[in-house]
FIFIMI-318769 format. One record per atom (N, C-alpha, C): residue number from 1; atom name; x, y, z; residue in one letter. Coordinates in steps of 0.1 Angstrom, whole numbers, padded with zeros to 4 digits, always signed. Layout:
REM FIFIMI-318769
@nr: NUM, atom: CA, c1: X, c2: Y, c3: Z, rest: A
...
This chain:
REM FIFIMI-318769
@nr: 1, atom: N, c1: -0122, c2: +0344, c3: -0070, rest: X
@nr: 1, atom: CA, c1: -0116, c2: +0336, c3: -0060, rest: X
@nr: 1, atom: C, c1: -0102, c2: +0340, c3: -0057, rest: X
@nr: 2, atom: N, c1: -0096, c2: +0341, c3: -0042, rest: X
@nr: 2, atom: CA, c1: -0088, c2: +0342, c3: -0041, rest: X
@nr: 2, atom: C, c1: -0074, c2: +0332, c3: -0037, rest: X
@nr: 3, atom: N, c1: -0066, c2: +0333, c3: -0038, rest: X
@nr: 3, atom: CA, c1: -0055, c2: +0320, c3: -0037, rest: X
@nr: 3, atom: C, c1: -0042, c2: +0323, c3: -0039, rest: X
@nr: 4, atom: N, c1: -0039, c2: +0318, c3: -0026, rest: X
@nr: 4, atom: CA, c1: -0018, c2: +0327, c3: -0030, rest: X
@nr: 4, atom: C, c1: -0010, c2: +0318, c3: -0033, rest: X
@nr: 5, atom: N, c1: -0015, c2: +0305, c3: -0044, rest: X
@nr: 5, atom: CA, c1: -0007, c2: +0296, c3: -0050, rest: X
@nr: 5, atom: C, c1: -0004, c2: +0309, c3: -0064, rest: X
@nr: 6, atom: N, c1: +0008, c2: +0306, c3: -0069, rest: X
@nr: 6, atom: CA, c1: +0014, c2: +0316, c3: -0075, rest: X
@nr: 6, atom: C, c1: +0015, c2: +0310, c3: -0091, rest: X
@nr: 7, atom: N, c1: +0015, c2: +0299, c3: -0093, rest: X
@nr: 7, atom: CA, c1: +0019, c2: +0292, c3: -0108, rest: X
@nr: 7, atom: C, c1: +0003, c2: +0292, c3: -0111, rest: X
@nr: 8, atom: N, c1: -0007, c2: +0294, c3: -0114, rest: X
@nr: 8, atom: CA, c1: -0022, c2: +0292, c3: -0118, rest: X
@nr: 8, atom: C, c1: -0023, c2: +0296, c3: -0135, rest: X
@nr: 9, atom: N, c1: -0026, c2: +0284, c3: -0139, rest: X
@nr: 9, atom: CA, c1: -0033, c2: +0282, c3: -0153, rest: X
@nr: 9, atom: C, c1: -0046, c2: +0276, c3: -0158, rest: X
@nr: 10, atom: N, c1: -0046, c2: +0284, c3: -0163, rest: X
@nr: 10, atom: CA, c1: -0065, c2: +0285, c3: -0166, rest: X
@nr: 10, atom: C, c1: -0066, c2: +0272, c3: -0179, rest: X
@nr: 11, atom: N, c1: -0074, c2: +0268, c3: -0181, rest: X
@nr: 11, atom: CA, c1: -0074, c2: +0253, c3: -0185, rest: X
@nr: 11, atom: C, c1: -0087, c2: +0247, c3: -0188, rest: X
@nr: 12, atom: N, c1: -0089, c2: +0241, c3: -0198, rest: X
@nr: 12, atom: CA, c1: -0101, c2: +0231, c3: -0197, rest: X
@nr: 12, atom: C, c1: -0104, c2: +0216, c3: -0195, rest: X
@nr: 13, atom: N, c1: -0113, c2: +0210, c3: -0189, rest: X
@nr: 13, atom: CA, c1: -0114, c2: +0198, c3: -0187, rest: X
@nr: 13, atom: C, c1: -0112, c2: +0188, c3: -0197, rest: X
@nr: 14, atom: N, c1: -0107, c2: +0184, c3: -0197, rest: X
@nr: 14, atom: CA, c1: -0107, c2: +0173, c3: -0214, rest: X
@nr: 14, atom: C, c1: -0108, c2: +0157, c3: -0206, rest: X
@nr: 15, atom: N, c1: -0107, c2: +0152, c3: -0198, rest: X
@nr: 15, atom: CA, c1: -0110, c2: +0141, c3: -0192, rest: X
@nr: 15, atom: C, c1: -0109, c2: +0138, c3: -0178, rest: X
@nr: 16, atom: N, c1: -0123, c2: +0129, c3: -0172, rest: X
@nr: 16, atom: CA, c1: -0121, c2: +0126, c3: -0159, rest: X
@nr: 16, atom: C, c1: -0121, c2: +0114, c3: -0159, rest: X
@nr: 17, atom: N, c1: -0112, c2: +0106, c3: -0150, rest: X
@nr: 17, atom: CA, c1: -0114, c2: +0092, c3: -0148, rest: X
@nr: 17, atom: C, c1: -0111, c2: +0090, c3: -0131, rest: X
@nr: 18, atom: N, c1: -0124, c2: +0083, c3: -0126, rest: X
@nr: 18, atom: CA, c1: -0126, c2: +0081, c3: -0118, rest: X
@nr: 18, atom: C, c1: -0124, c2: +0073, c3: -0111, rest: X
@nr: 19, atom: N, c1: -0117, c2: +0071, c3: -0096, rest: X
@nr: 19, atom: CA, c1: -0111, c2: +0057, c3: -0091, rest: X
@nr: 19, atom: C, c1: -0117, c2: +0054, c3: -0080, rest: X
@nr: 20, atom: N, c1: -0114, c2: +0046, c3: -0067, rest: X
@nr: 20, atom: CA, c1: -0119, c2: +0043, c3: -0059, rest: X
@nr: 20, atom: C, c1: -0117, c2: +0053, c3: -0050, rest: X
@nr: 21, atom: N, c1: -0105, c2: +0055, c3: -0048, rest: X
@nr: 21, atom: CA, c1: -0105, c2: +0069, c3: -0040, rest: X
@nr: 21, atom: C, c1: -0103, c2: +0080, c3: -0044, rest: X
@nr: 22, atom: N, c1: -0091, c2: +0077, c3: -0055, rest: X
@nr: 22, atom: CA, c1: -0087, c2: +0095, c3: -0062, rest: X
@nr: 22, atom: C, c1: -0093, c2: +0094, c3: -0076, rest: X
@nr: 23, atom: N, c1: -0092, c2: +0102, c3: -0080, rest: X
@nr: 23, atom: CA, c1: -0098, c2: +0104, c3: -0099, rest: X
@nr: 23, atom: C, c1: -0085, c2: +0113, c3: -0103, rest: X
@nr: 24, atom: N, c1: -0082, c2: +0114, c3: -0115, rest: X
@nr: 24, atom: CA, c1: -0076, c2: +0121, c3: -0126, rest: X
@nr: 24, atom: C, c1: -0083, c2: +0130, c3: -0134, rest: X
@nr: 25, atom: N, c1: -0079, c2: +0139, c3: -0135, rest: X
@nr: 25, atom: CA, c1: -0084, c2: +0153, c3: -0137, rest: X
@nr: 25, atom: C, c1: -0072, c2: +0155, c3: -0153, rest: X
@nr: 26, atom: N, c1: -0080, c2: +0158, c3: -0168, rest: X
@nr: 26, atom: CA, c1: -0069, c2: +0160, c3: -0170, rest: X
@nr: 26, atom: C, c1: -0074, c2: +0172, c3: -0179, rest: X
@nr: 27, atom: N, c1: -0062, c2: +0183, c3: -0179, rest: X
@nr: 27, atom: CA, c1: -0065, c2: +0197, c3: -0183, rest: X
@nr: 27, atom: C, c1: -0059, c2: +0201, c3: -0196, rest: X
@nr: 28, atom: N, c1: -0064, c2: +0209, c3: -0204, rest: X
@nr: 28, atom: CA, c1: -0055, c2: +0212, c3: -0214, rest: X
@nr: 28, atom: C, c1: -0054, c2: +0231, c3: -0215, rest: X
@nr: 29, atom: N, c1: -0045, c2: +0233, c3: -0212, rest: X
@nr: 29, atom: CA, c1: -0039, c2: +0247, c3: -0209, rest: X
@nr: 29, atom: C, c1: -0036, c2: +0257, c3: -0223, rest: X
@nr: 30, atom: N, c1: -0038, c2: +0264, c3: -0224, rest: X
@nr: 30, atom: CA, c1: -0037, c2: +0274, c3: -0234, rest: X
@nr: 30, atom: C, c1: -0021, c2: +0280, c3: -0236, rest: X
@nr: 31, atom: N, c1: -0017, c2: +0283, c3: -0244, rest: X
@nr: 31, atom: CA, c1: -0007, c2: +0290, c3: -0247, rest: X
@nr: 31, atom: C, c1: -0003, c2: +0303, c3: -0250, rest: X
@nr: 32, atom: N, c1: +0001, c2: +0310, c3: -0246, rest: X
@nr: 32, atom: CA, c1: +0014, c2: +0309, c3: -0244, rest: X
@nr: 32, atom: C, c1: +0010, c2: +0311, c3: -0229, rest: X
@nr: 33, atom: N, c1: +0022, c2: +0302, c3: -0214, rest: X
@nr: 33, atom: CA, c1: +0014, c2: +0303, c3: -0207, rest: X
@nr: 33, atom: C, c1: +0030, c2: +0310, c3: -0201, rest: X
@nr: 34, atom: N, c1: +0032, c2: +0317, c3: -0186, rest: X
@nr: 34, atom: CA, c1: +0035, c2: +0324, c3: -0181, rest: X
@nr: 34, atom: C, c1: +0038, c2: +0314, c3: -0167, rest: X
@nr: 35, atom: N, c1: +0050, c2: +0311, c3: -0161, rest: X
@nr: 35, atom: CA, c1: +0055, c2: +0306, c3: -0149, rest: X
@nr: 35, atom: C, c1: +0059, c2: +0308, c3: -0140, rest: X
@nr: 36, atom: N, c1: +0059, c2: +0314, c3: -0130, rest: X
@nr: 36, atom: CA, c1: +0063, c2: +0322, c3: -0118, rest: X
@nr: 36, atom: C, c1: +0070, c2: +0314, c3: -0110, rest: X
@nr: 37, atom: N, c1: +0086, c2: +0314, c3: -0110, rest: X
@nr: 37, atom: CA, c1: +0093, c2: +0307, c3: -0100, rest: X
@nr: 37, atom: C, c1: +0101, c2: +0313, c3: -0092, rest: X
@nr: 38, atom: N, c1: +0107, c2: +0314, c3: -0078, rest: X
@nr: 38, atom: CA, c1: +0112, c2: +0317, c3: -0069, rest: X
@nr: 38, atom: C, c1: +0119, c2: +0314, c3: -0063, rest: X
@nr: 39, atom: N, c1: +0129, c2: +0315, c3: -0073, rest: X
@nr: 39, atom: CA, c1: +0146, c2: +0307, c3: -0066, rest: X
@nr: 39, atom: C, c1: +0156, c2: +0315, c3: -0056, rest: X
@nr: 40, atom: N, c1: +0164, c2: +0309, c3: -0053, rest: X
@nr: 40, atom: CA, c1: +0178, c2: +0318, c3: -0046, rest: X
@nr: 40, atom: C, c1: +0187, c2: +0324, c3: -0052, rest: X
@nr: 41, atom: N, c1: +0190, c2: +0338, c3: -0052, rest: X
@nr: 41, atom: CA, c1: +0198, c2: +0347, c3: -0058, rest: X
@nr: 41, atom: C, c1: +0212, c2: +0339, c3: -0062, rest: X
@nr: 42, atom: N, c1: +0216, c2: +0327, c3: -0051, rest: X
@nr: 42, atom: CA, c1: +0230, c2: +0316, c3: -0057, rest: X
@nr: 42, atom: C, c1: +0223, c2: +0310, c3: -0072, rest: X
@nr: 43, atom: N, c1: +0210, c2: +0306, c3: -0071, rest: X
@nr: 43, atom: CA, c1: +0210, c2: +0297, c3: -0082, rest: X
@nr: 43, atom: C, c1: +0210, c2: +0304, c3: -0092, rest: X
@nr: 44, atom: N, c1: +0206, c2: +0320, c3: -0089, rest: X
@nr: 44, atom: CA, c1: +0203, c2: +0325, c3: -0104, rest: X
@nr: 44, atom: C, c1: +0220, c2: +0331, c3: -0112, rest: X
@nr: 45, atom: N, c1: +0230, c2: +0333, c3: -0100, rest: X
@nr: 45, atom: CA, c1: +0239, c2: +0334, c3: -0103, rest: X
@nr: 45, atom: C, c1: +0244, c2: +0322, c3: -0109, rest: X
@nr: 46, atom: N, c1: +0245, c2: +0309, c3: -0102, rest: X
@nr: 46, atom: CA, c1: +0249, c2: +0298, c3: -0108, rest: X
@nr: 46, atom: C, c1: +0248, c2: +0294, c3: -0119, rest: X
@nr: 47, atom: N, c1: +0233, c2: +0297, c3: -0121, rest: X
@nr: 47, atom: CA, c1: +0225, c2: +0293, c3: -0141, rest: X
@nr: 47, atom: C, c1: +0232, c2: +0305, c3: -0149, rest: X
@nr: 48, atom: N, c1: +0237, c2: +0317, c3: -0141, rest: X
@nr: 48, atom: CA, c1: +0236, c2: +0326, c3: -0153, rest: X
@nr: 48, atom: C, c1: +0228, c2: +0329, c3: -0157, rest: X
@nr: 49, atom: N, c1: +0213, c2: +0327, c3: -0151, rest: X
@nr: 49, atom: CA, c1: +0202, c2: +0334, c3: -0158, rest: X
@nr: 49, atom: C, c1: +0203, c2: +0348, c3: -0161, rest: X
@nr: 50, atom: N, c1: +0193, c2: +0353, c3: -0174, rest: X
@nr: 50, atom: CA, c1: +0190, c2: +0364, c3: -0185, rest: X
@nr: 50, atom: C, c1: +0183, c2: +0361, c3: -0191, rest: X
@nr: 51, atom: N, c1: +0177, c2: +0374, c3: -0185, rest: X
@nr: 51, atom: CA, c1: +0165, c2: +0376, c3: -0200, rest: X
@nr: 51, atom: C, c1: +0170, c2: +0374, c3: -0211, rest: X
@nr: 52, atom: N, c1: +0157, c2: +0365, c3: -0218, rest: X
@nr: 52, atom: CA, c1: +0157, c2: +0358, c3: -0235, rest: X
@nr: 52, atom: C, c1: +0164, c2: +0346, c3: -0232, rest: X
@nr: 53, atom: N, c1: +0171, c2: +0341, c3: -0220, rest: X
@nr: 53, atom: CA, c1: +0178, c2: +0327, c3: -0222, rest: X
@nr: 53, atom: C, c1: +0162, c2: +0318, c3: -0226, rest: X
@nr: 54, atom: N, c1: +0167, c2: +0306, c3: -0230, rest: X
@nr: 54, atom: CA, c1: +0154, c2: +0295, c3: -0228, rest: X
@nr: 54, atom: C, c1: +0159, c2: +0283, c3: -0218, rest: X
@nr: 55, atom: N, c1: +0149, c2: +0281, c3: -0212, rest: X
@nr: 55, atom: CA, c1: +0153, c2: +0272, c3: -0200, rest: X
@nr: 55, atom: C, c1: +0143, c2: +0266, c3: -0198, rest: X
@nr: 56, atom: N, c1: +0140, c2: +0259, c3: -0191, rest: X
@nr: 56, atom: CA, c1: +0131, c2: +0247, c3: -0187, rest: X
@nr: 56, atom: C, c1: +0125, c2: +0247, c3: -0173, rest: X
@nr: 57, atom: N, c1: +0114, c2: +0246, c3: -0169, rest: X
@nr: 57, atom: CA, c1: +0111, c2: +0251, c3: -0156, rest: X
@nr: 57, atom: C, c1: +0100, c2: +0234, c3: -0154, rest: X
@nr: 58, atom: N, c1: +0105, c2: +0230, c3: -0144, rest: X
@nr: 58, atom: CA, c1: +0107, c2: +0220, c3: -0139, rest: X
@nr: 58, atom: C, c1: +0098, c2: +0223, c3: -0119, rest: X
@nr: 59, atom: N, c1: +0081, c2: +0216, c3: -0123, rest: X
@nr: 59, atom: CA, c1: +0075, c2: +0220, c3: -0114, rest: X
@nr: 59, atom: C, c1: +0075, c2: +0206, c3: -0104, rest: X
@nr: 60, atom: N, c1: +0080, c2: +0206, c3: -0091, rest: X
@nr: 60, atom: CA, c1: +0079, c2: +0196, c3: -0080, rest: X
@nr: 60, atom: C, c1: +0069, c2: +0199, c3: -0075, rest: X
@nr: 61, atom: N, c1: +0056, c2: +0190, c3: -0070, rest: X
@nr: 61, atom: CA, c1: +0047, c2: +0195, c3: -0060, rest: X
@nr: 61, atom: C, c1: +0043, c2: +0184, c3: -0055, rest: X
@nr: 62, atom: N, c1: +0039, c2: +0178, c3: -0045, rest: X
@nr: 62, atom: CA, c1: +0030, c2: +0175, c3: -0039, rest: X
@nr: 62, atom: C, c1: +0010, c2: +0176, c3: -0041, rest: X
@nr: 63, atom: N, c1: +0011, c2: +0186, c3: -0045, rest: X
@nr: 63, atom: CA, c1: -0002, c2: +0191, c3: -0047, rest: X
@nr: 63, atom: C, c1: -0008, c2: +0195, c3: -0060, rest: X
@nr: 64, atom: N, c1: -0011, c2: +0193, c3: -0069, rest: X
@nr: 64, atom: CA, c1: -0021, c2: +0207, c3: -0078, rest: X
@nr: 64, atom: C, c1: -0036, c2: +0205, c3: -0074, rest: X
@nr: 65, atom: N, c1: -0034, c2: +0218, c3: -0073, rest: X
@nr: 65, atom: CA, c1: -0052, c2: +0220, c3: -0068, rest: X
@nr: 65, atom: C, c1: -0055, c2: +0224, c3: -0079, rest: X
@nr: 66, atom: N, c1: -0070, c2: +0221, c3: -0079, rest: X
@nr: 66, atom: CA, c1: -0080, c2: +0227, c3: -0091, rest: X
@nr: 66, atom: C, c1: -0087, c2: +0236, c3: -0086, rest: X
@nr: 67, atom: N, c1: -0093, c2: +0246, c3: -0088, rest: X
@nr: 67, atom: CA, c1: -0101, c2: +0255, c3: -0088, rest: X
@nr: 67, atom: C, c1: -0115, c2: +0259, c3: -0096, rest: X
@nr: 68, atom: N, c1: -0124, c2: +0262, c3: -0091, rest: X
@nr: 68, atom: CA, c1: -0136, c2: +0263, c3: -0102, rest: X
@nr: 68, atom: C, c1: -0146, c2: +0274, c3: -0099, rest: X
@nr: 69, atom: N, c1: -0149, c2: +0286, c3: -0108, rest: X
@nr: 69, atom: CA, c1: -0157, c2: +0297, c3: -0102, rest: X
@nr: 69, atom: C, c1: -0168, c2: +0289, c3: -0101, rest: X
């Protein structure tokens, strides 16, 4: 499958709960997982980021899609 959402983790189902209109999907993700973010050259100056810092990546969305071959 193809898909140009860029953060994708592979995962298994561990619970559905089903509502009247939406359901909860809930996944449990393997480790060690890998994050792909796409900031502004100001912010990376601003953080100071470098390789080996540790930092926290902090996902906003509106969406997570699920995917299923």
């Amino acid at each position: 499958m193809l898909l140009s959402a860029r953060n994708r983790i592979e995962g298994v189902v561990k619970a559905v709960e089903k509502g009247e209109v939406a359901s909860t999907v809930k996944i449990e993700v393997a480790k060690p997982v890998t994050i792909t973010a796409m900031i502004t050259k100001e912010a990376v100056e601003e953080l100071g980021l470098k390789e080996g810092d540790k930092v926290e990546a902090v996902i906003k969305a509106t969406e997570v899609l699920v995917s299923k071959d």
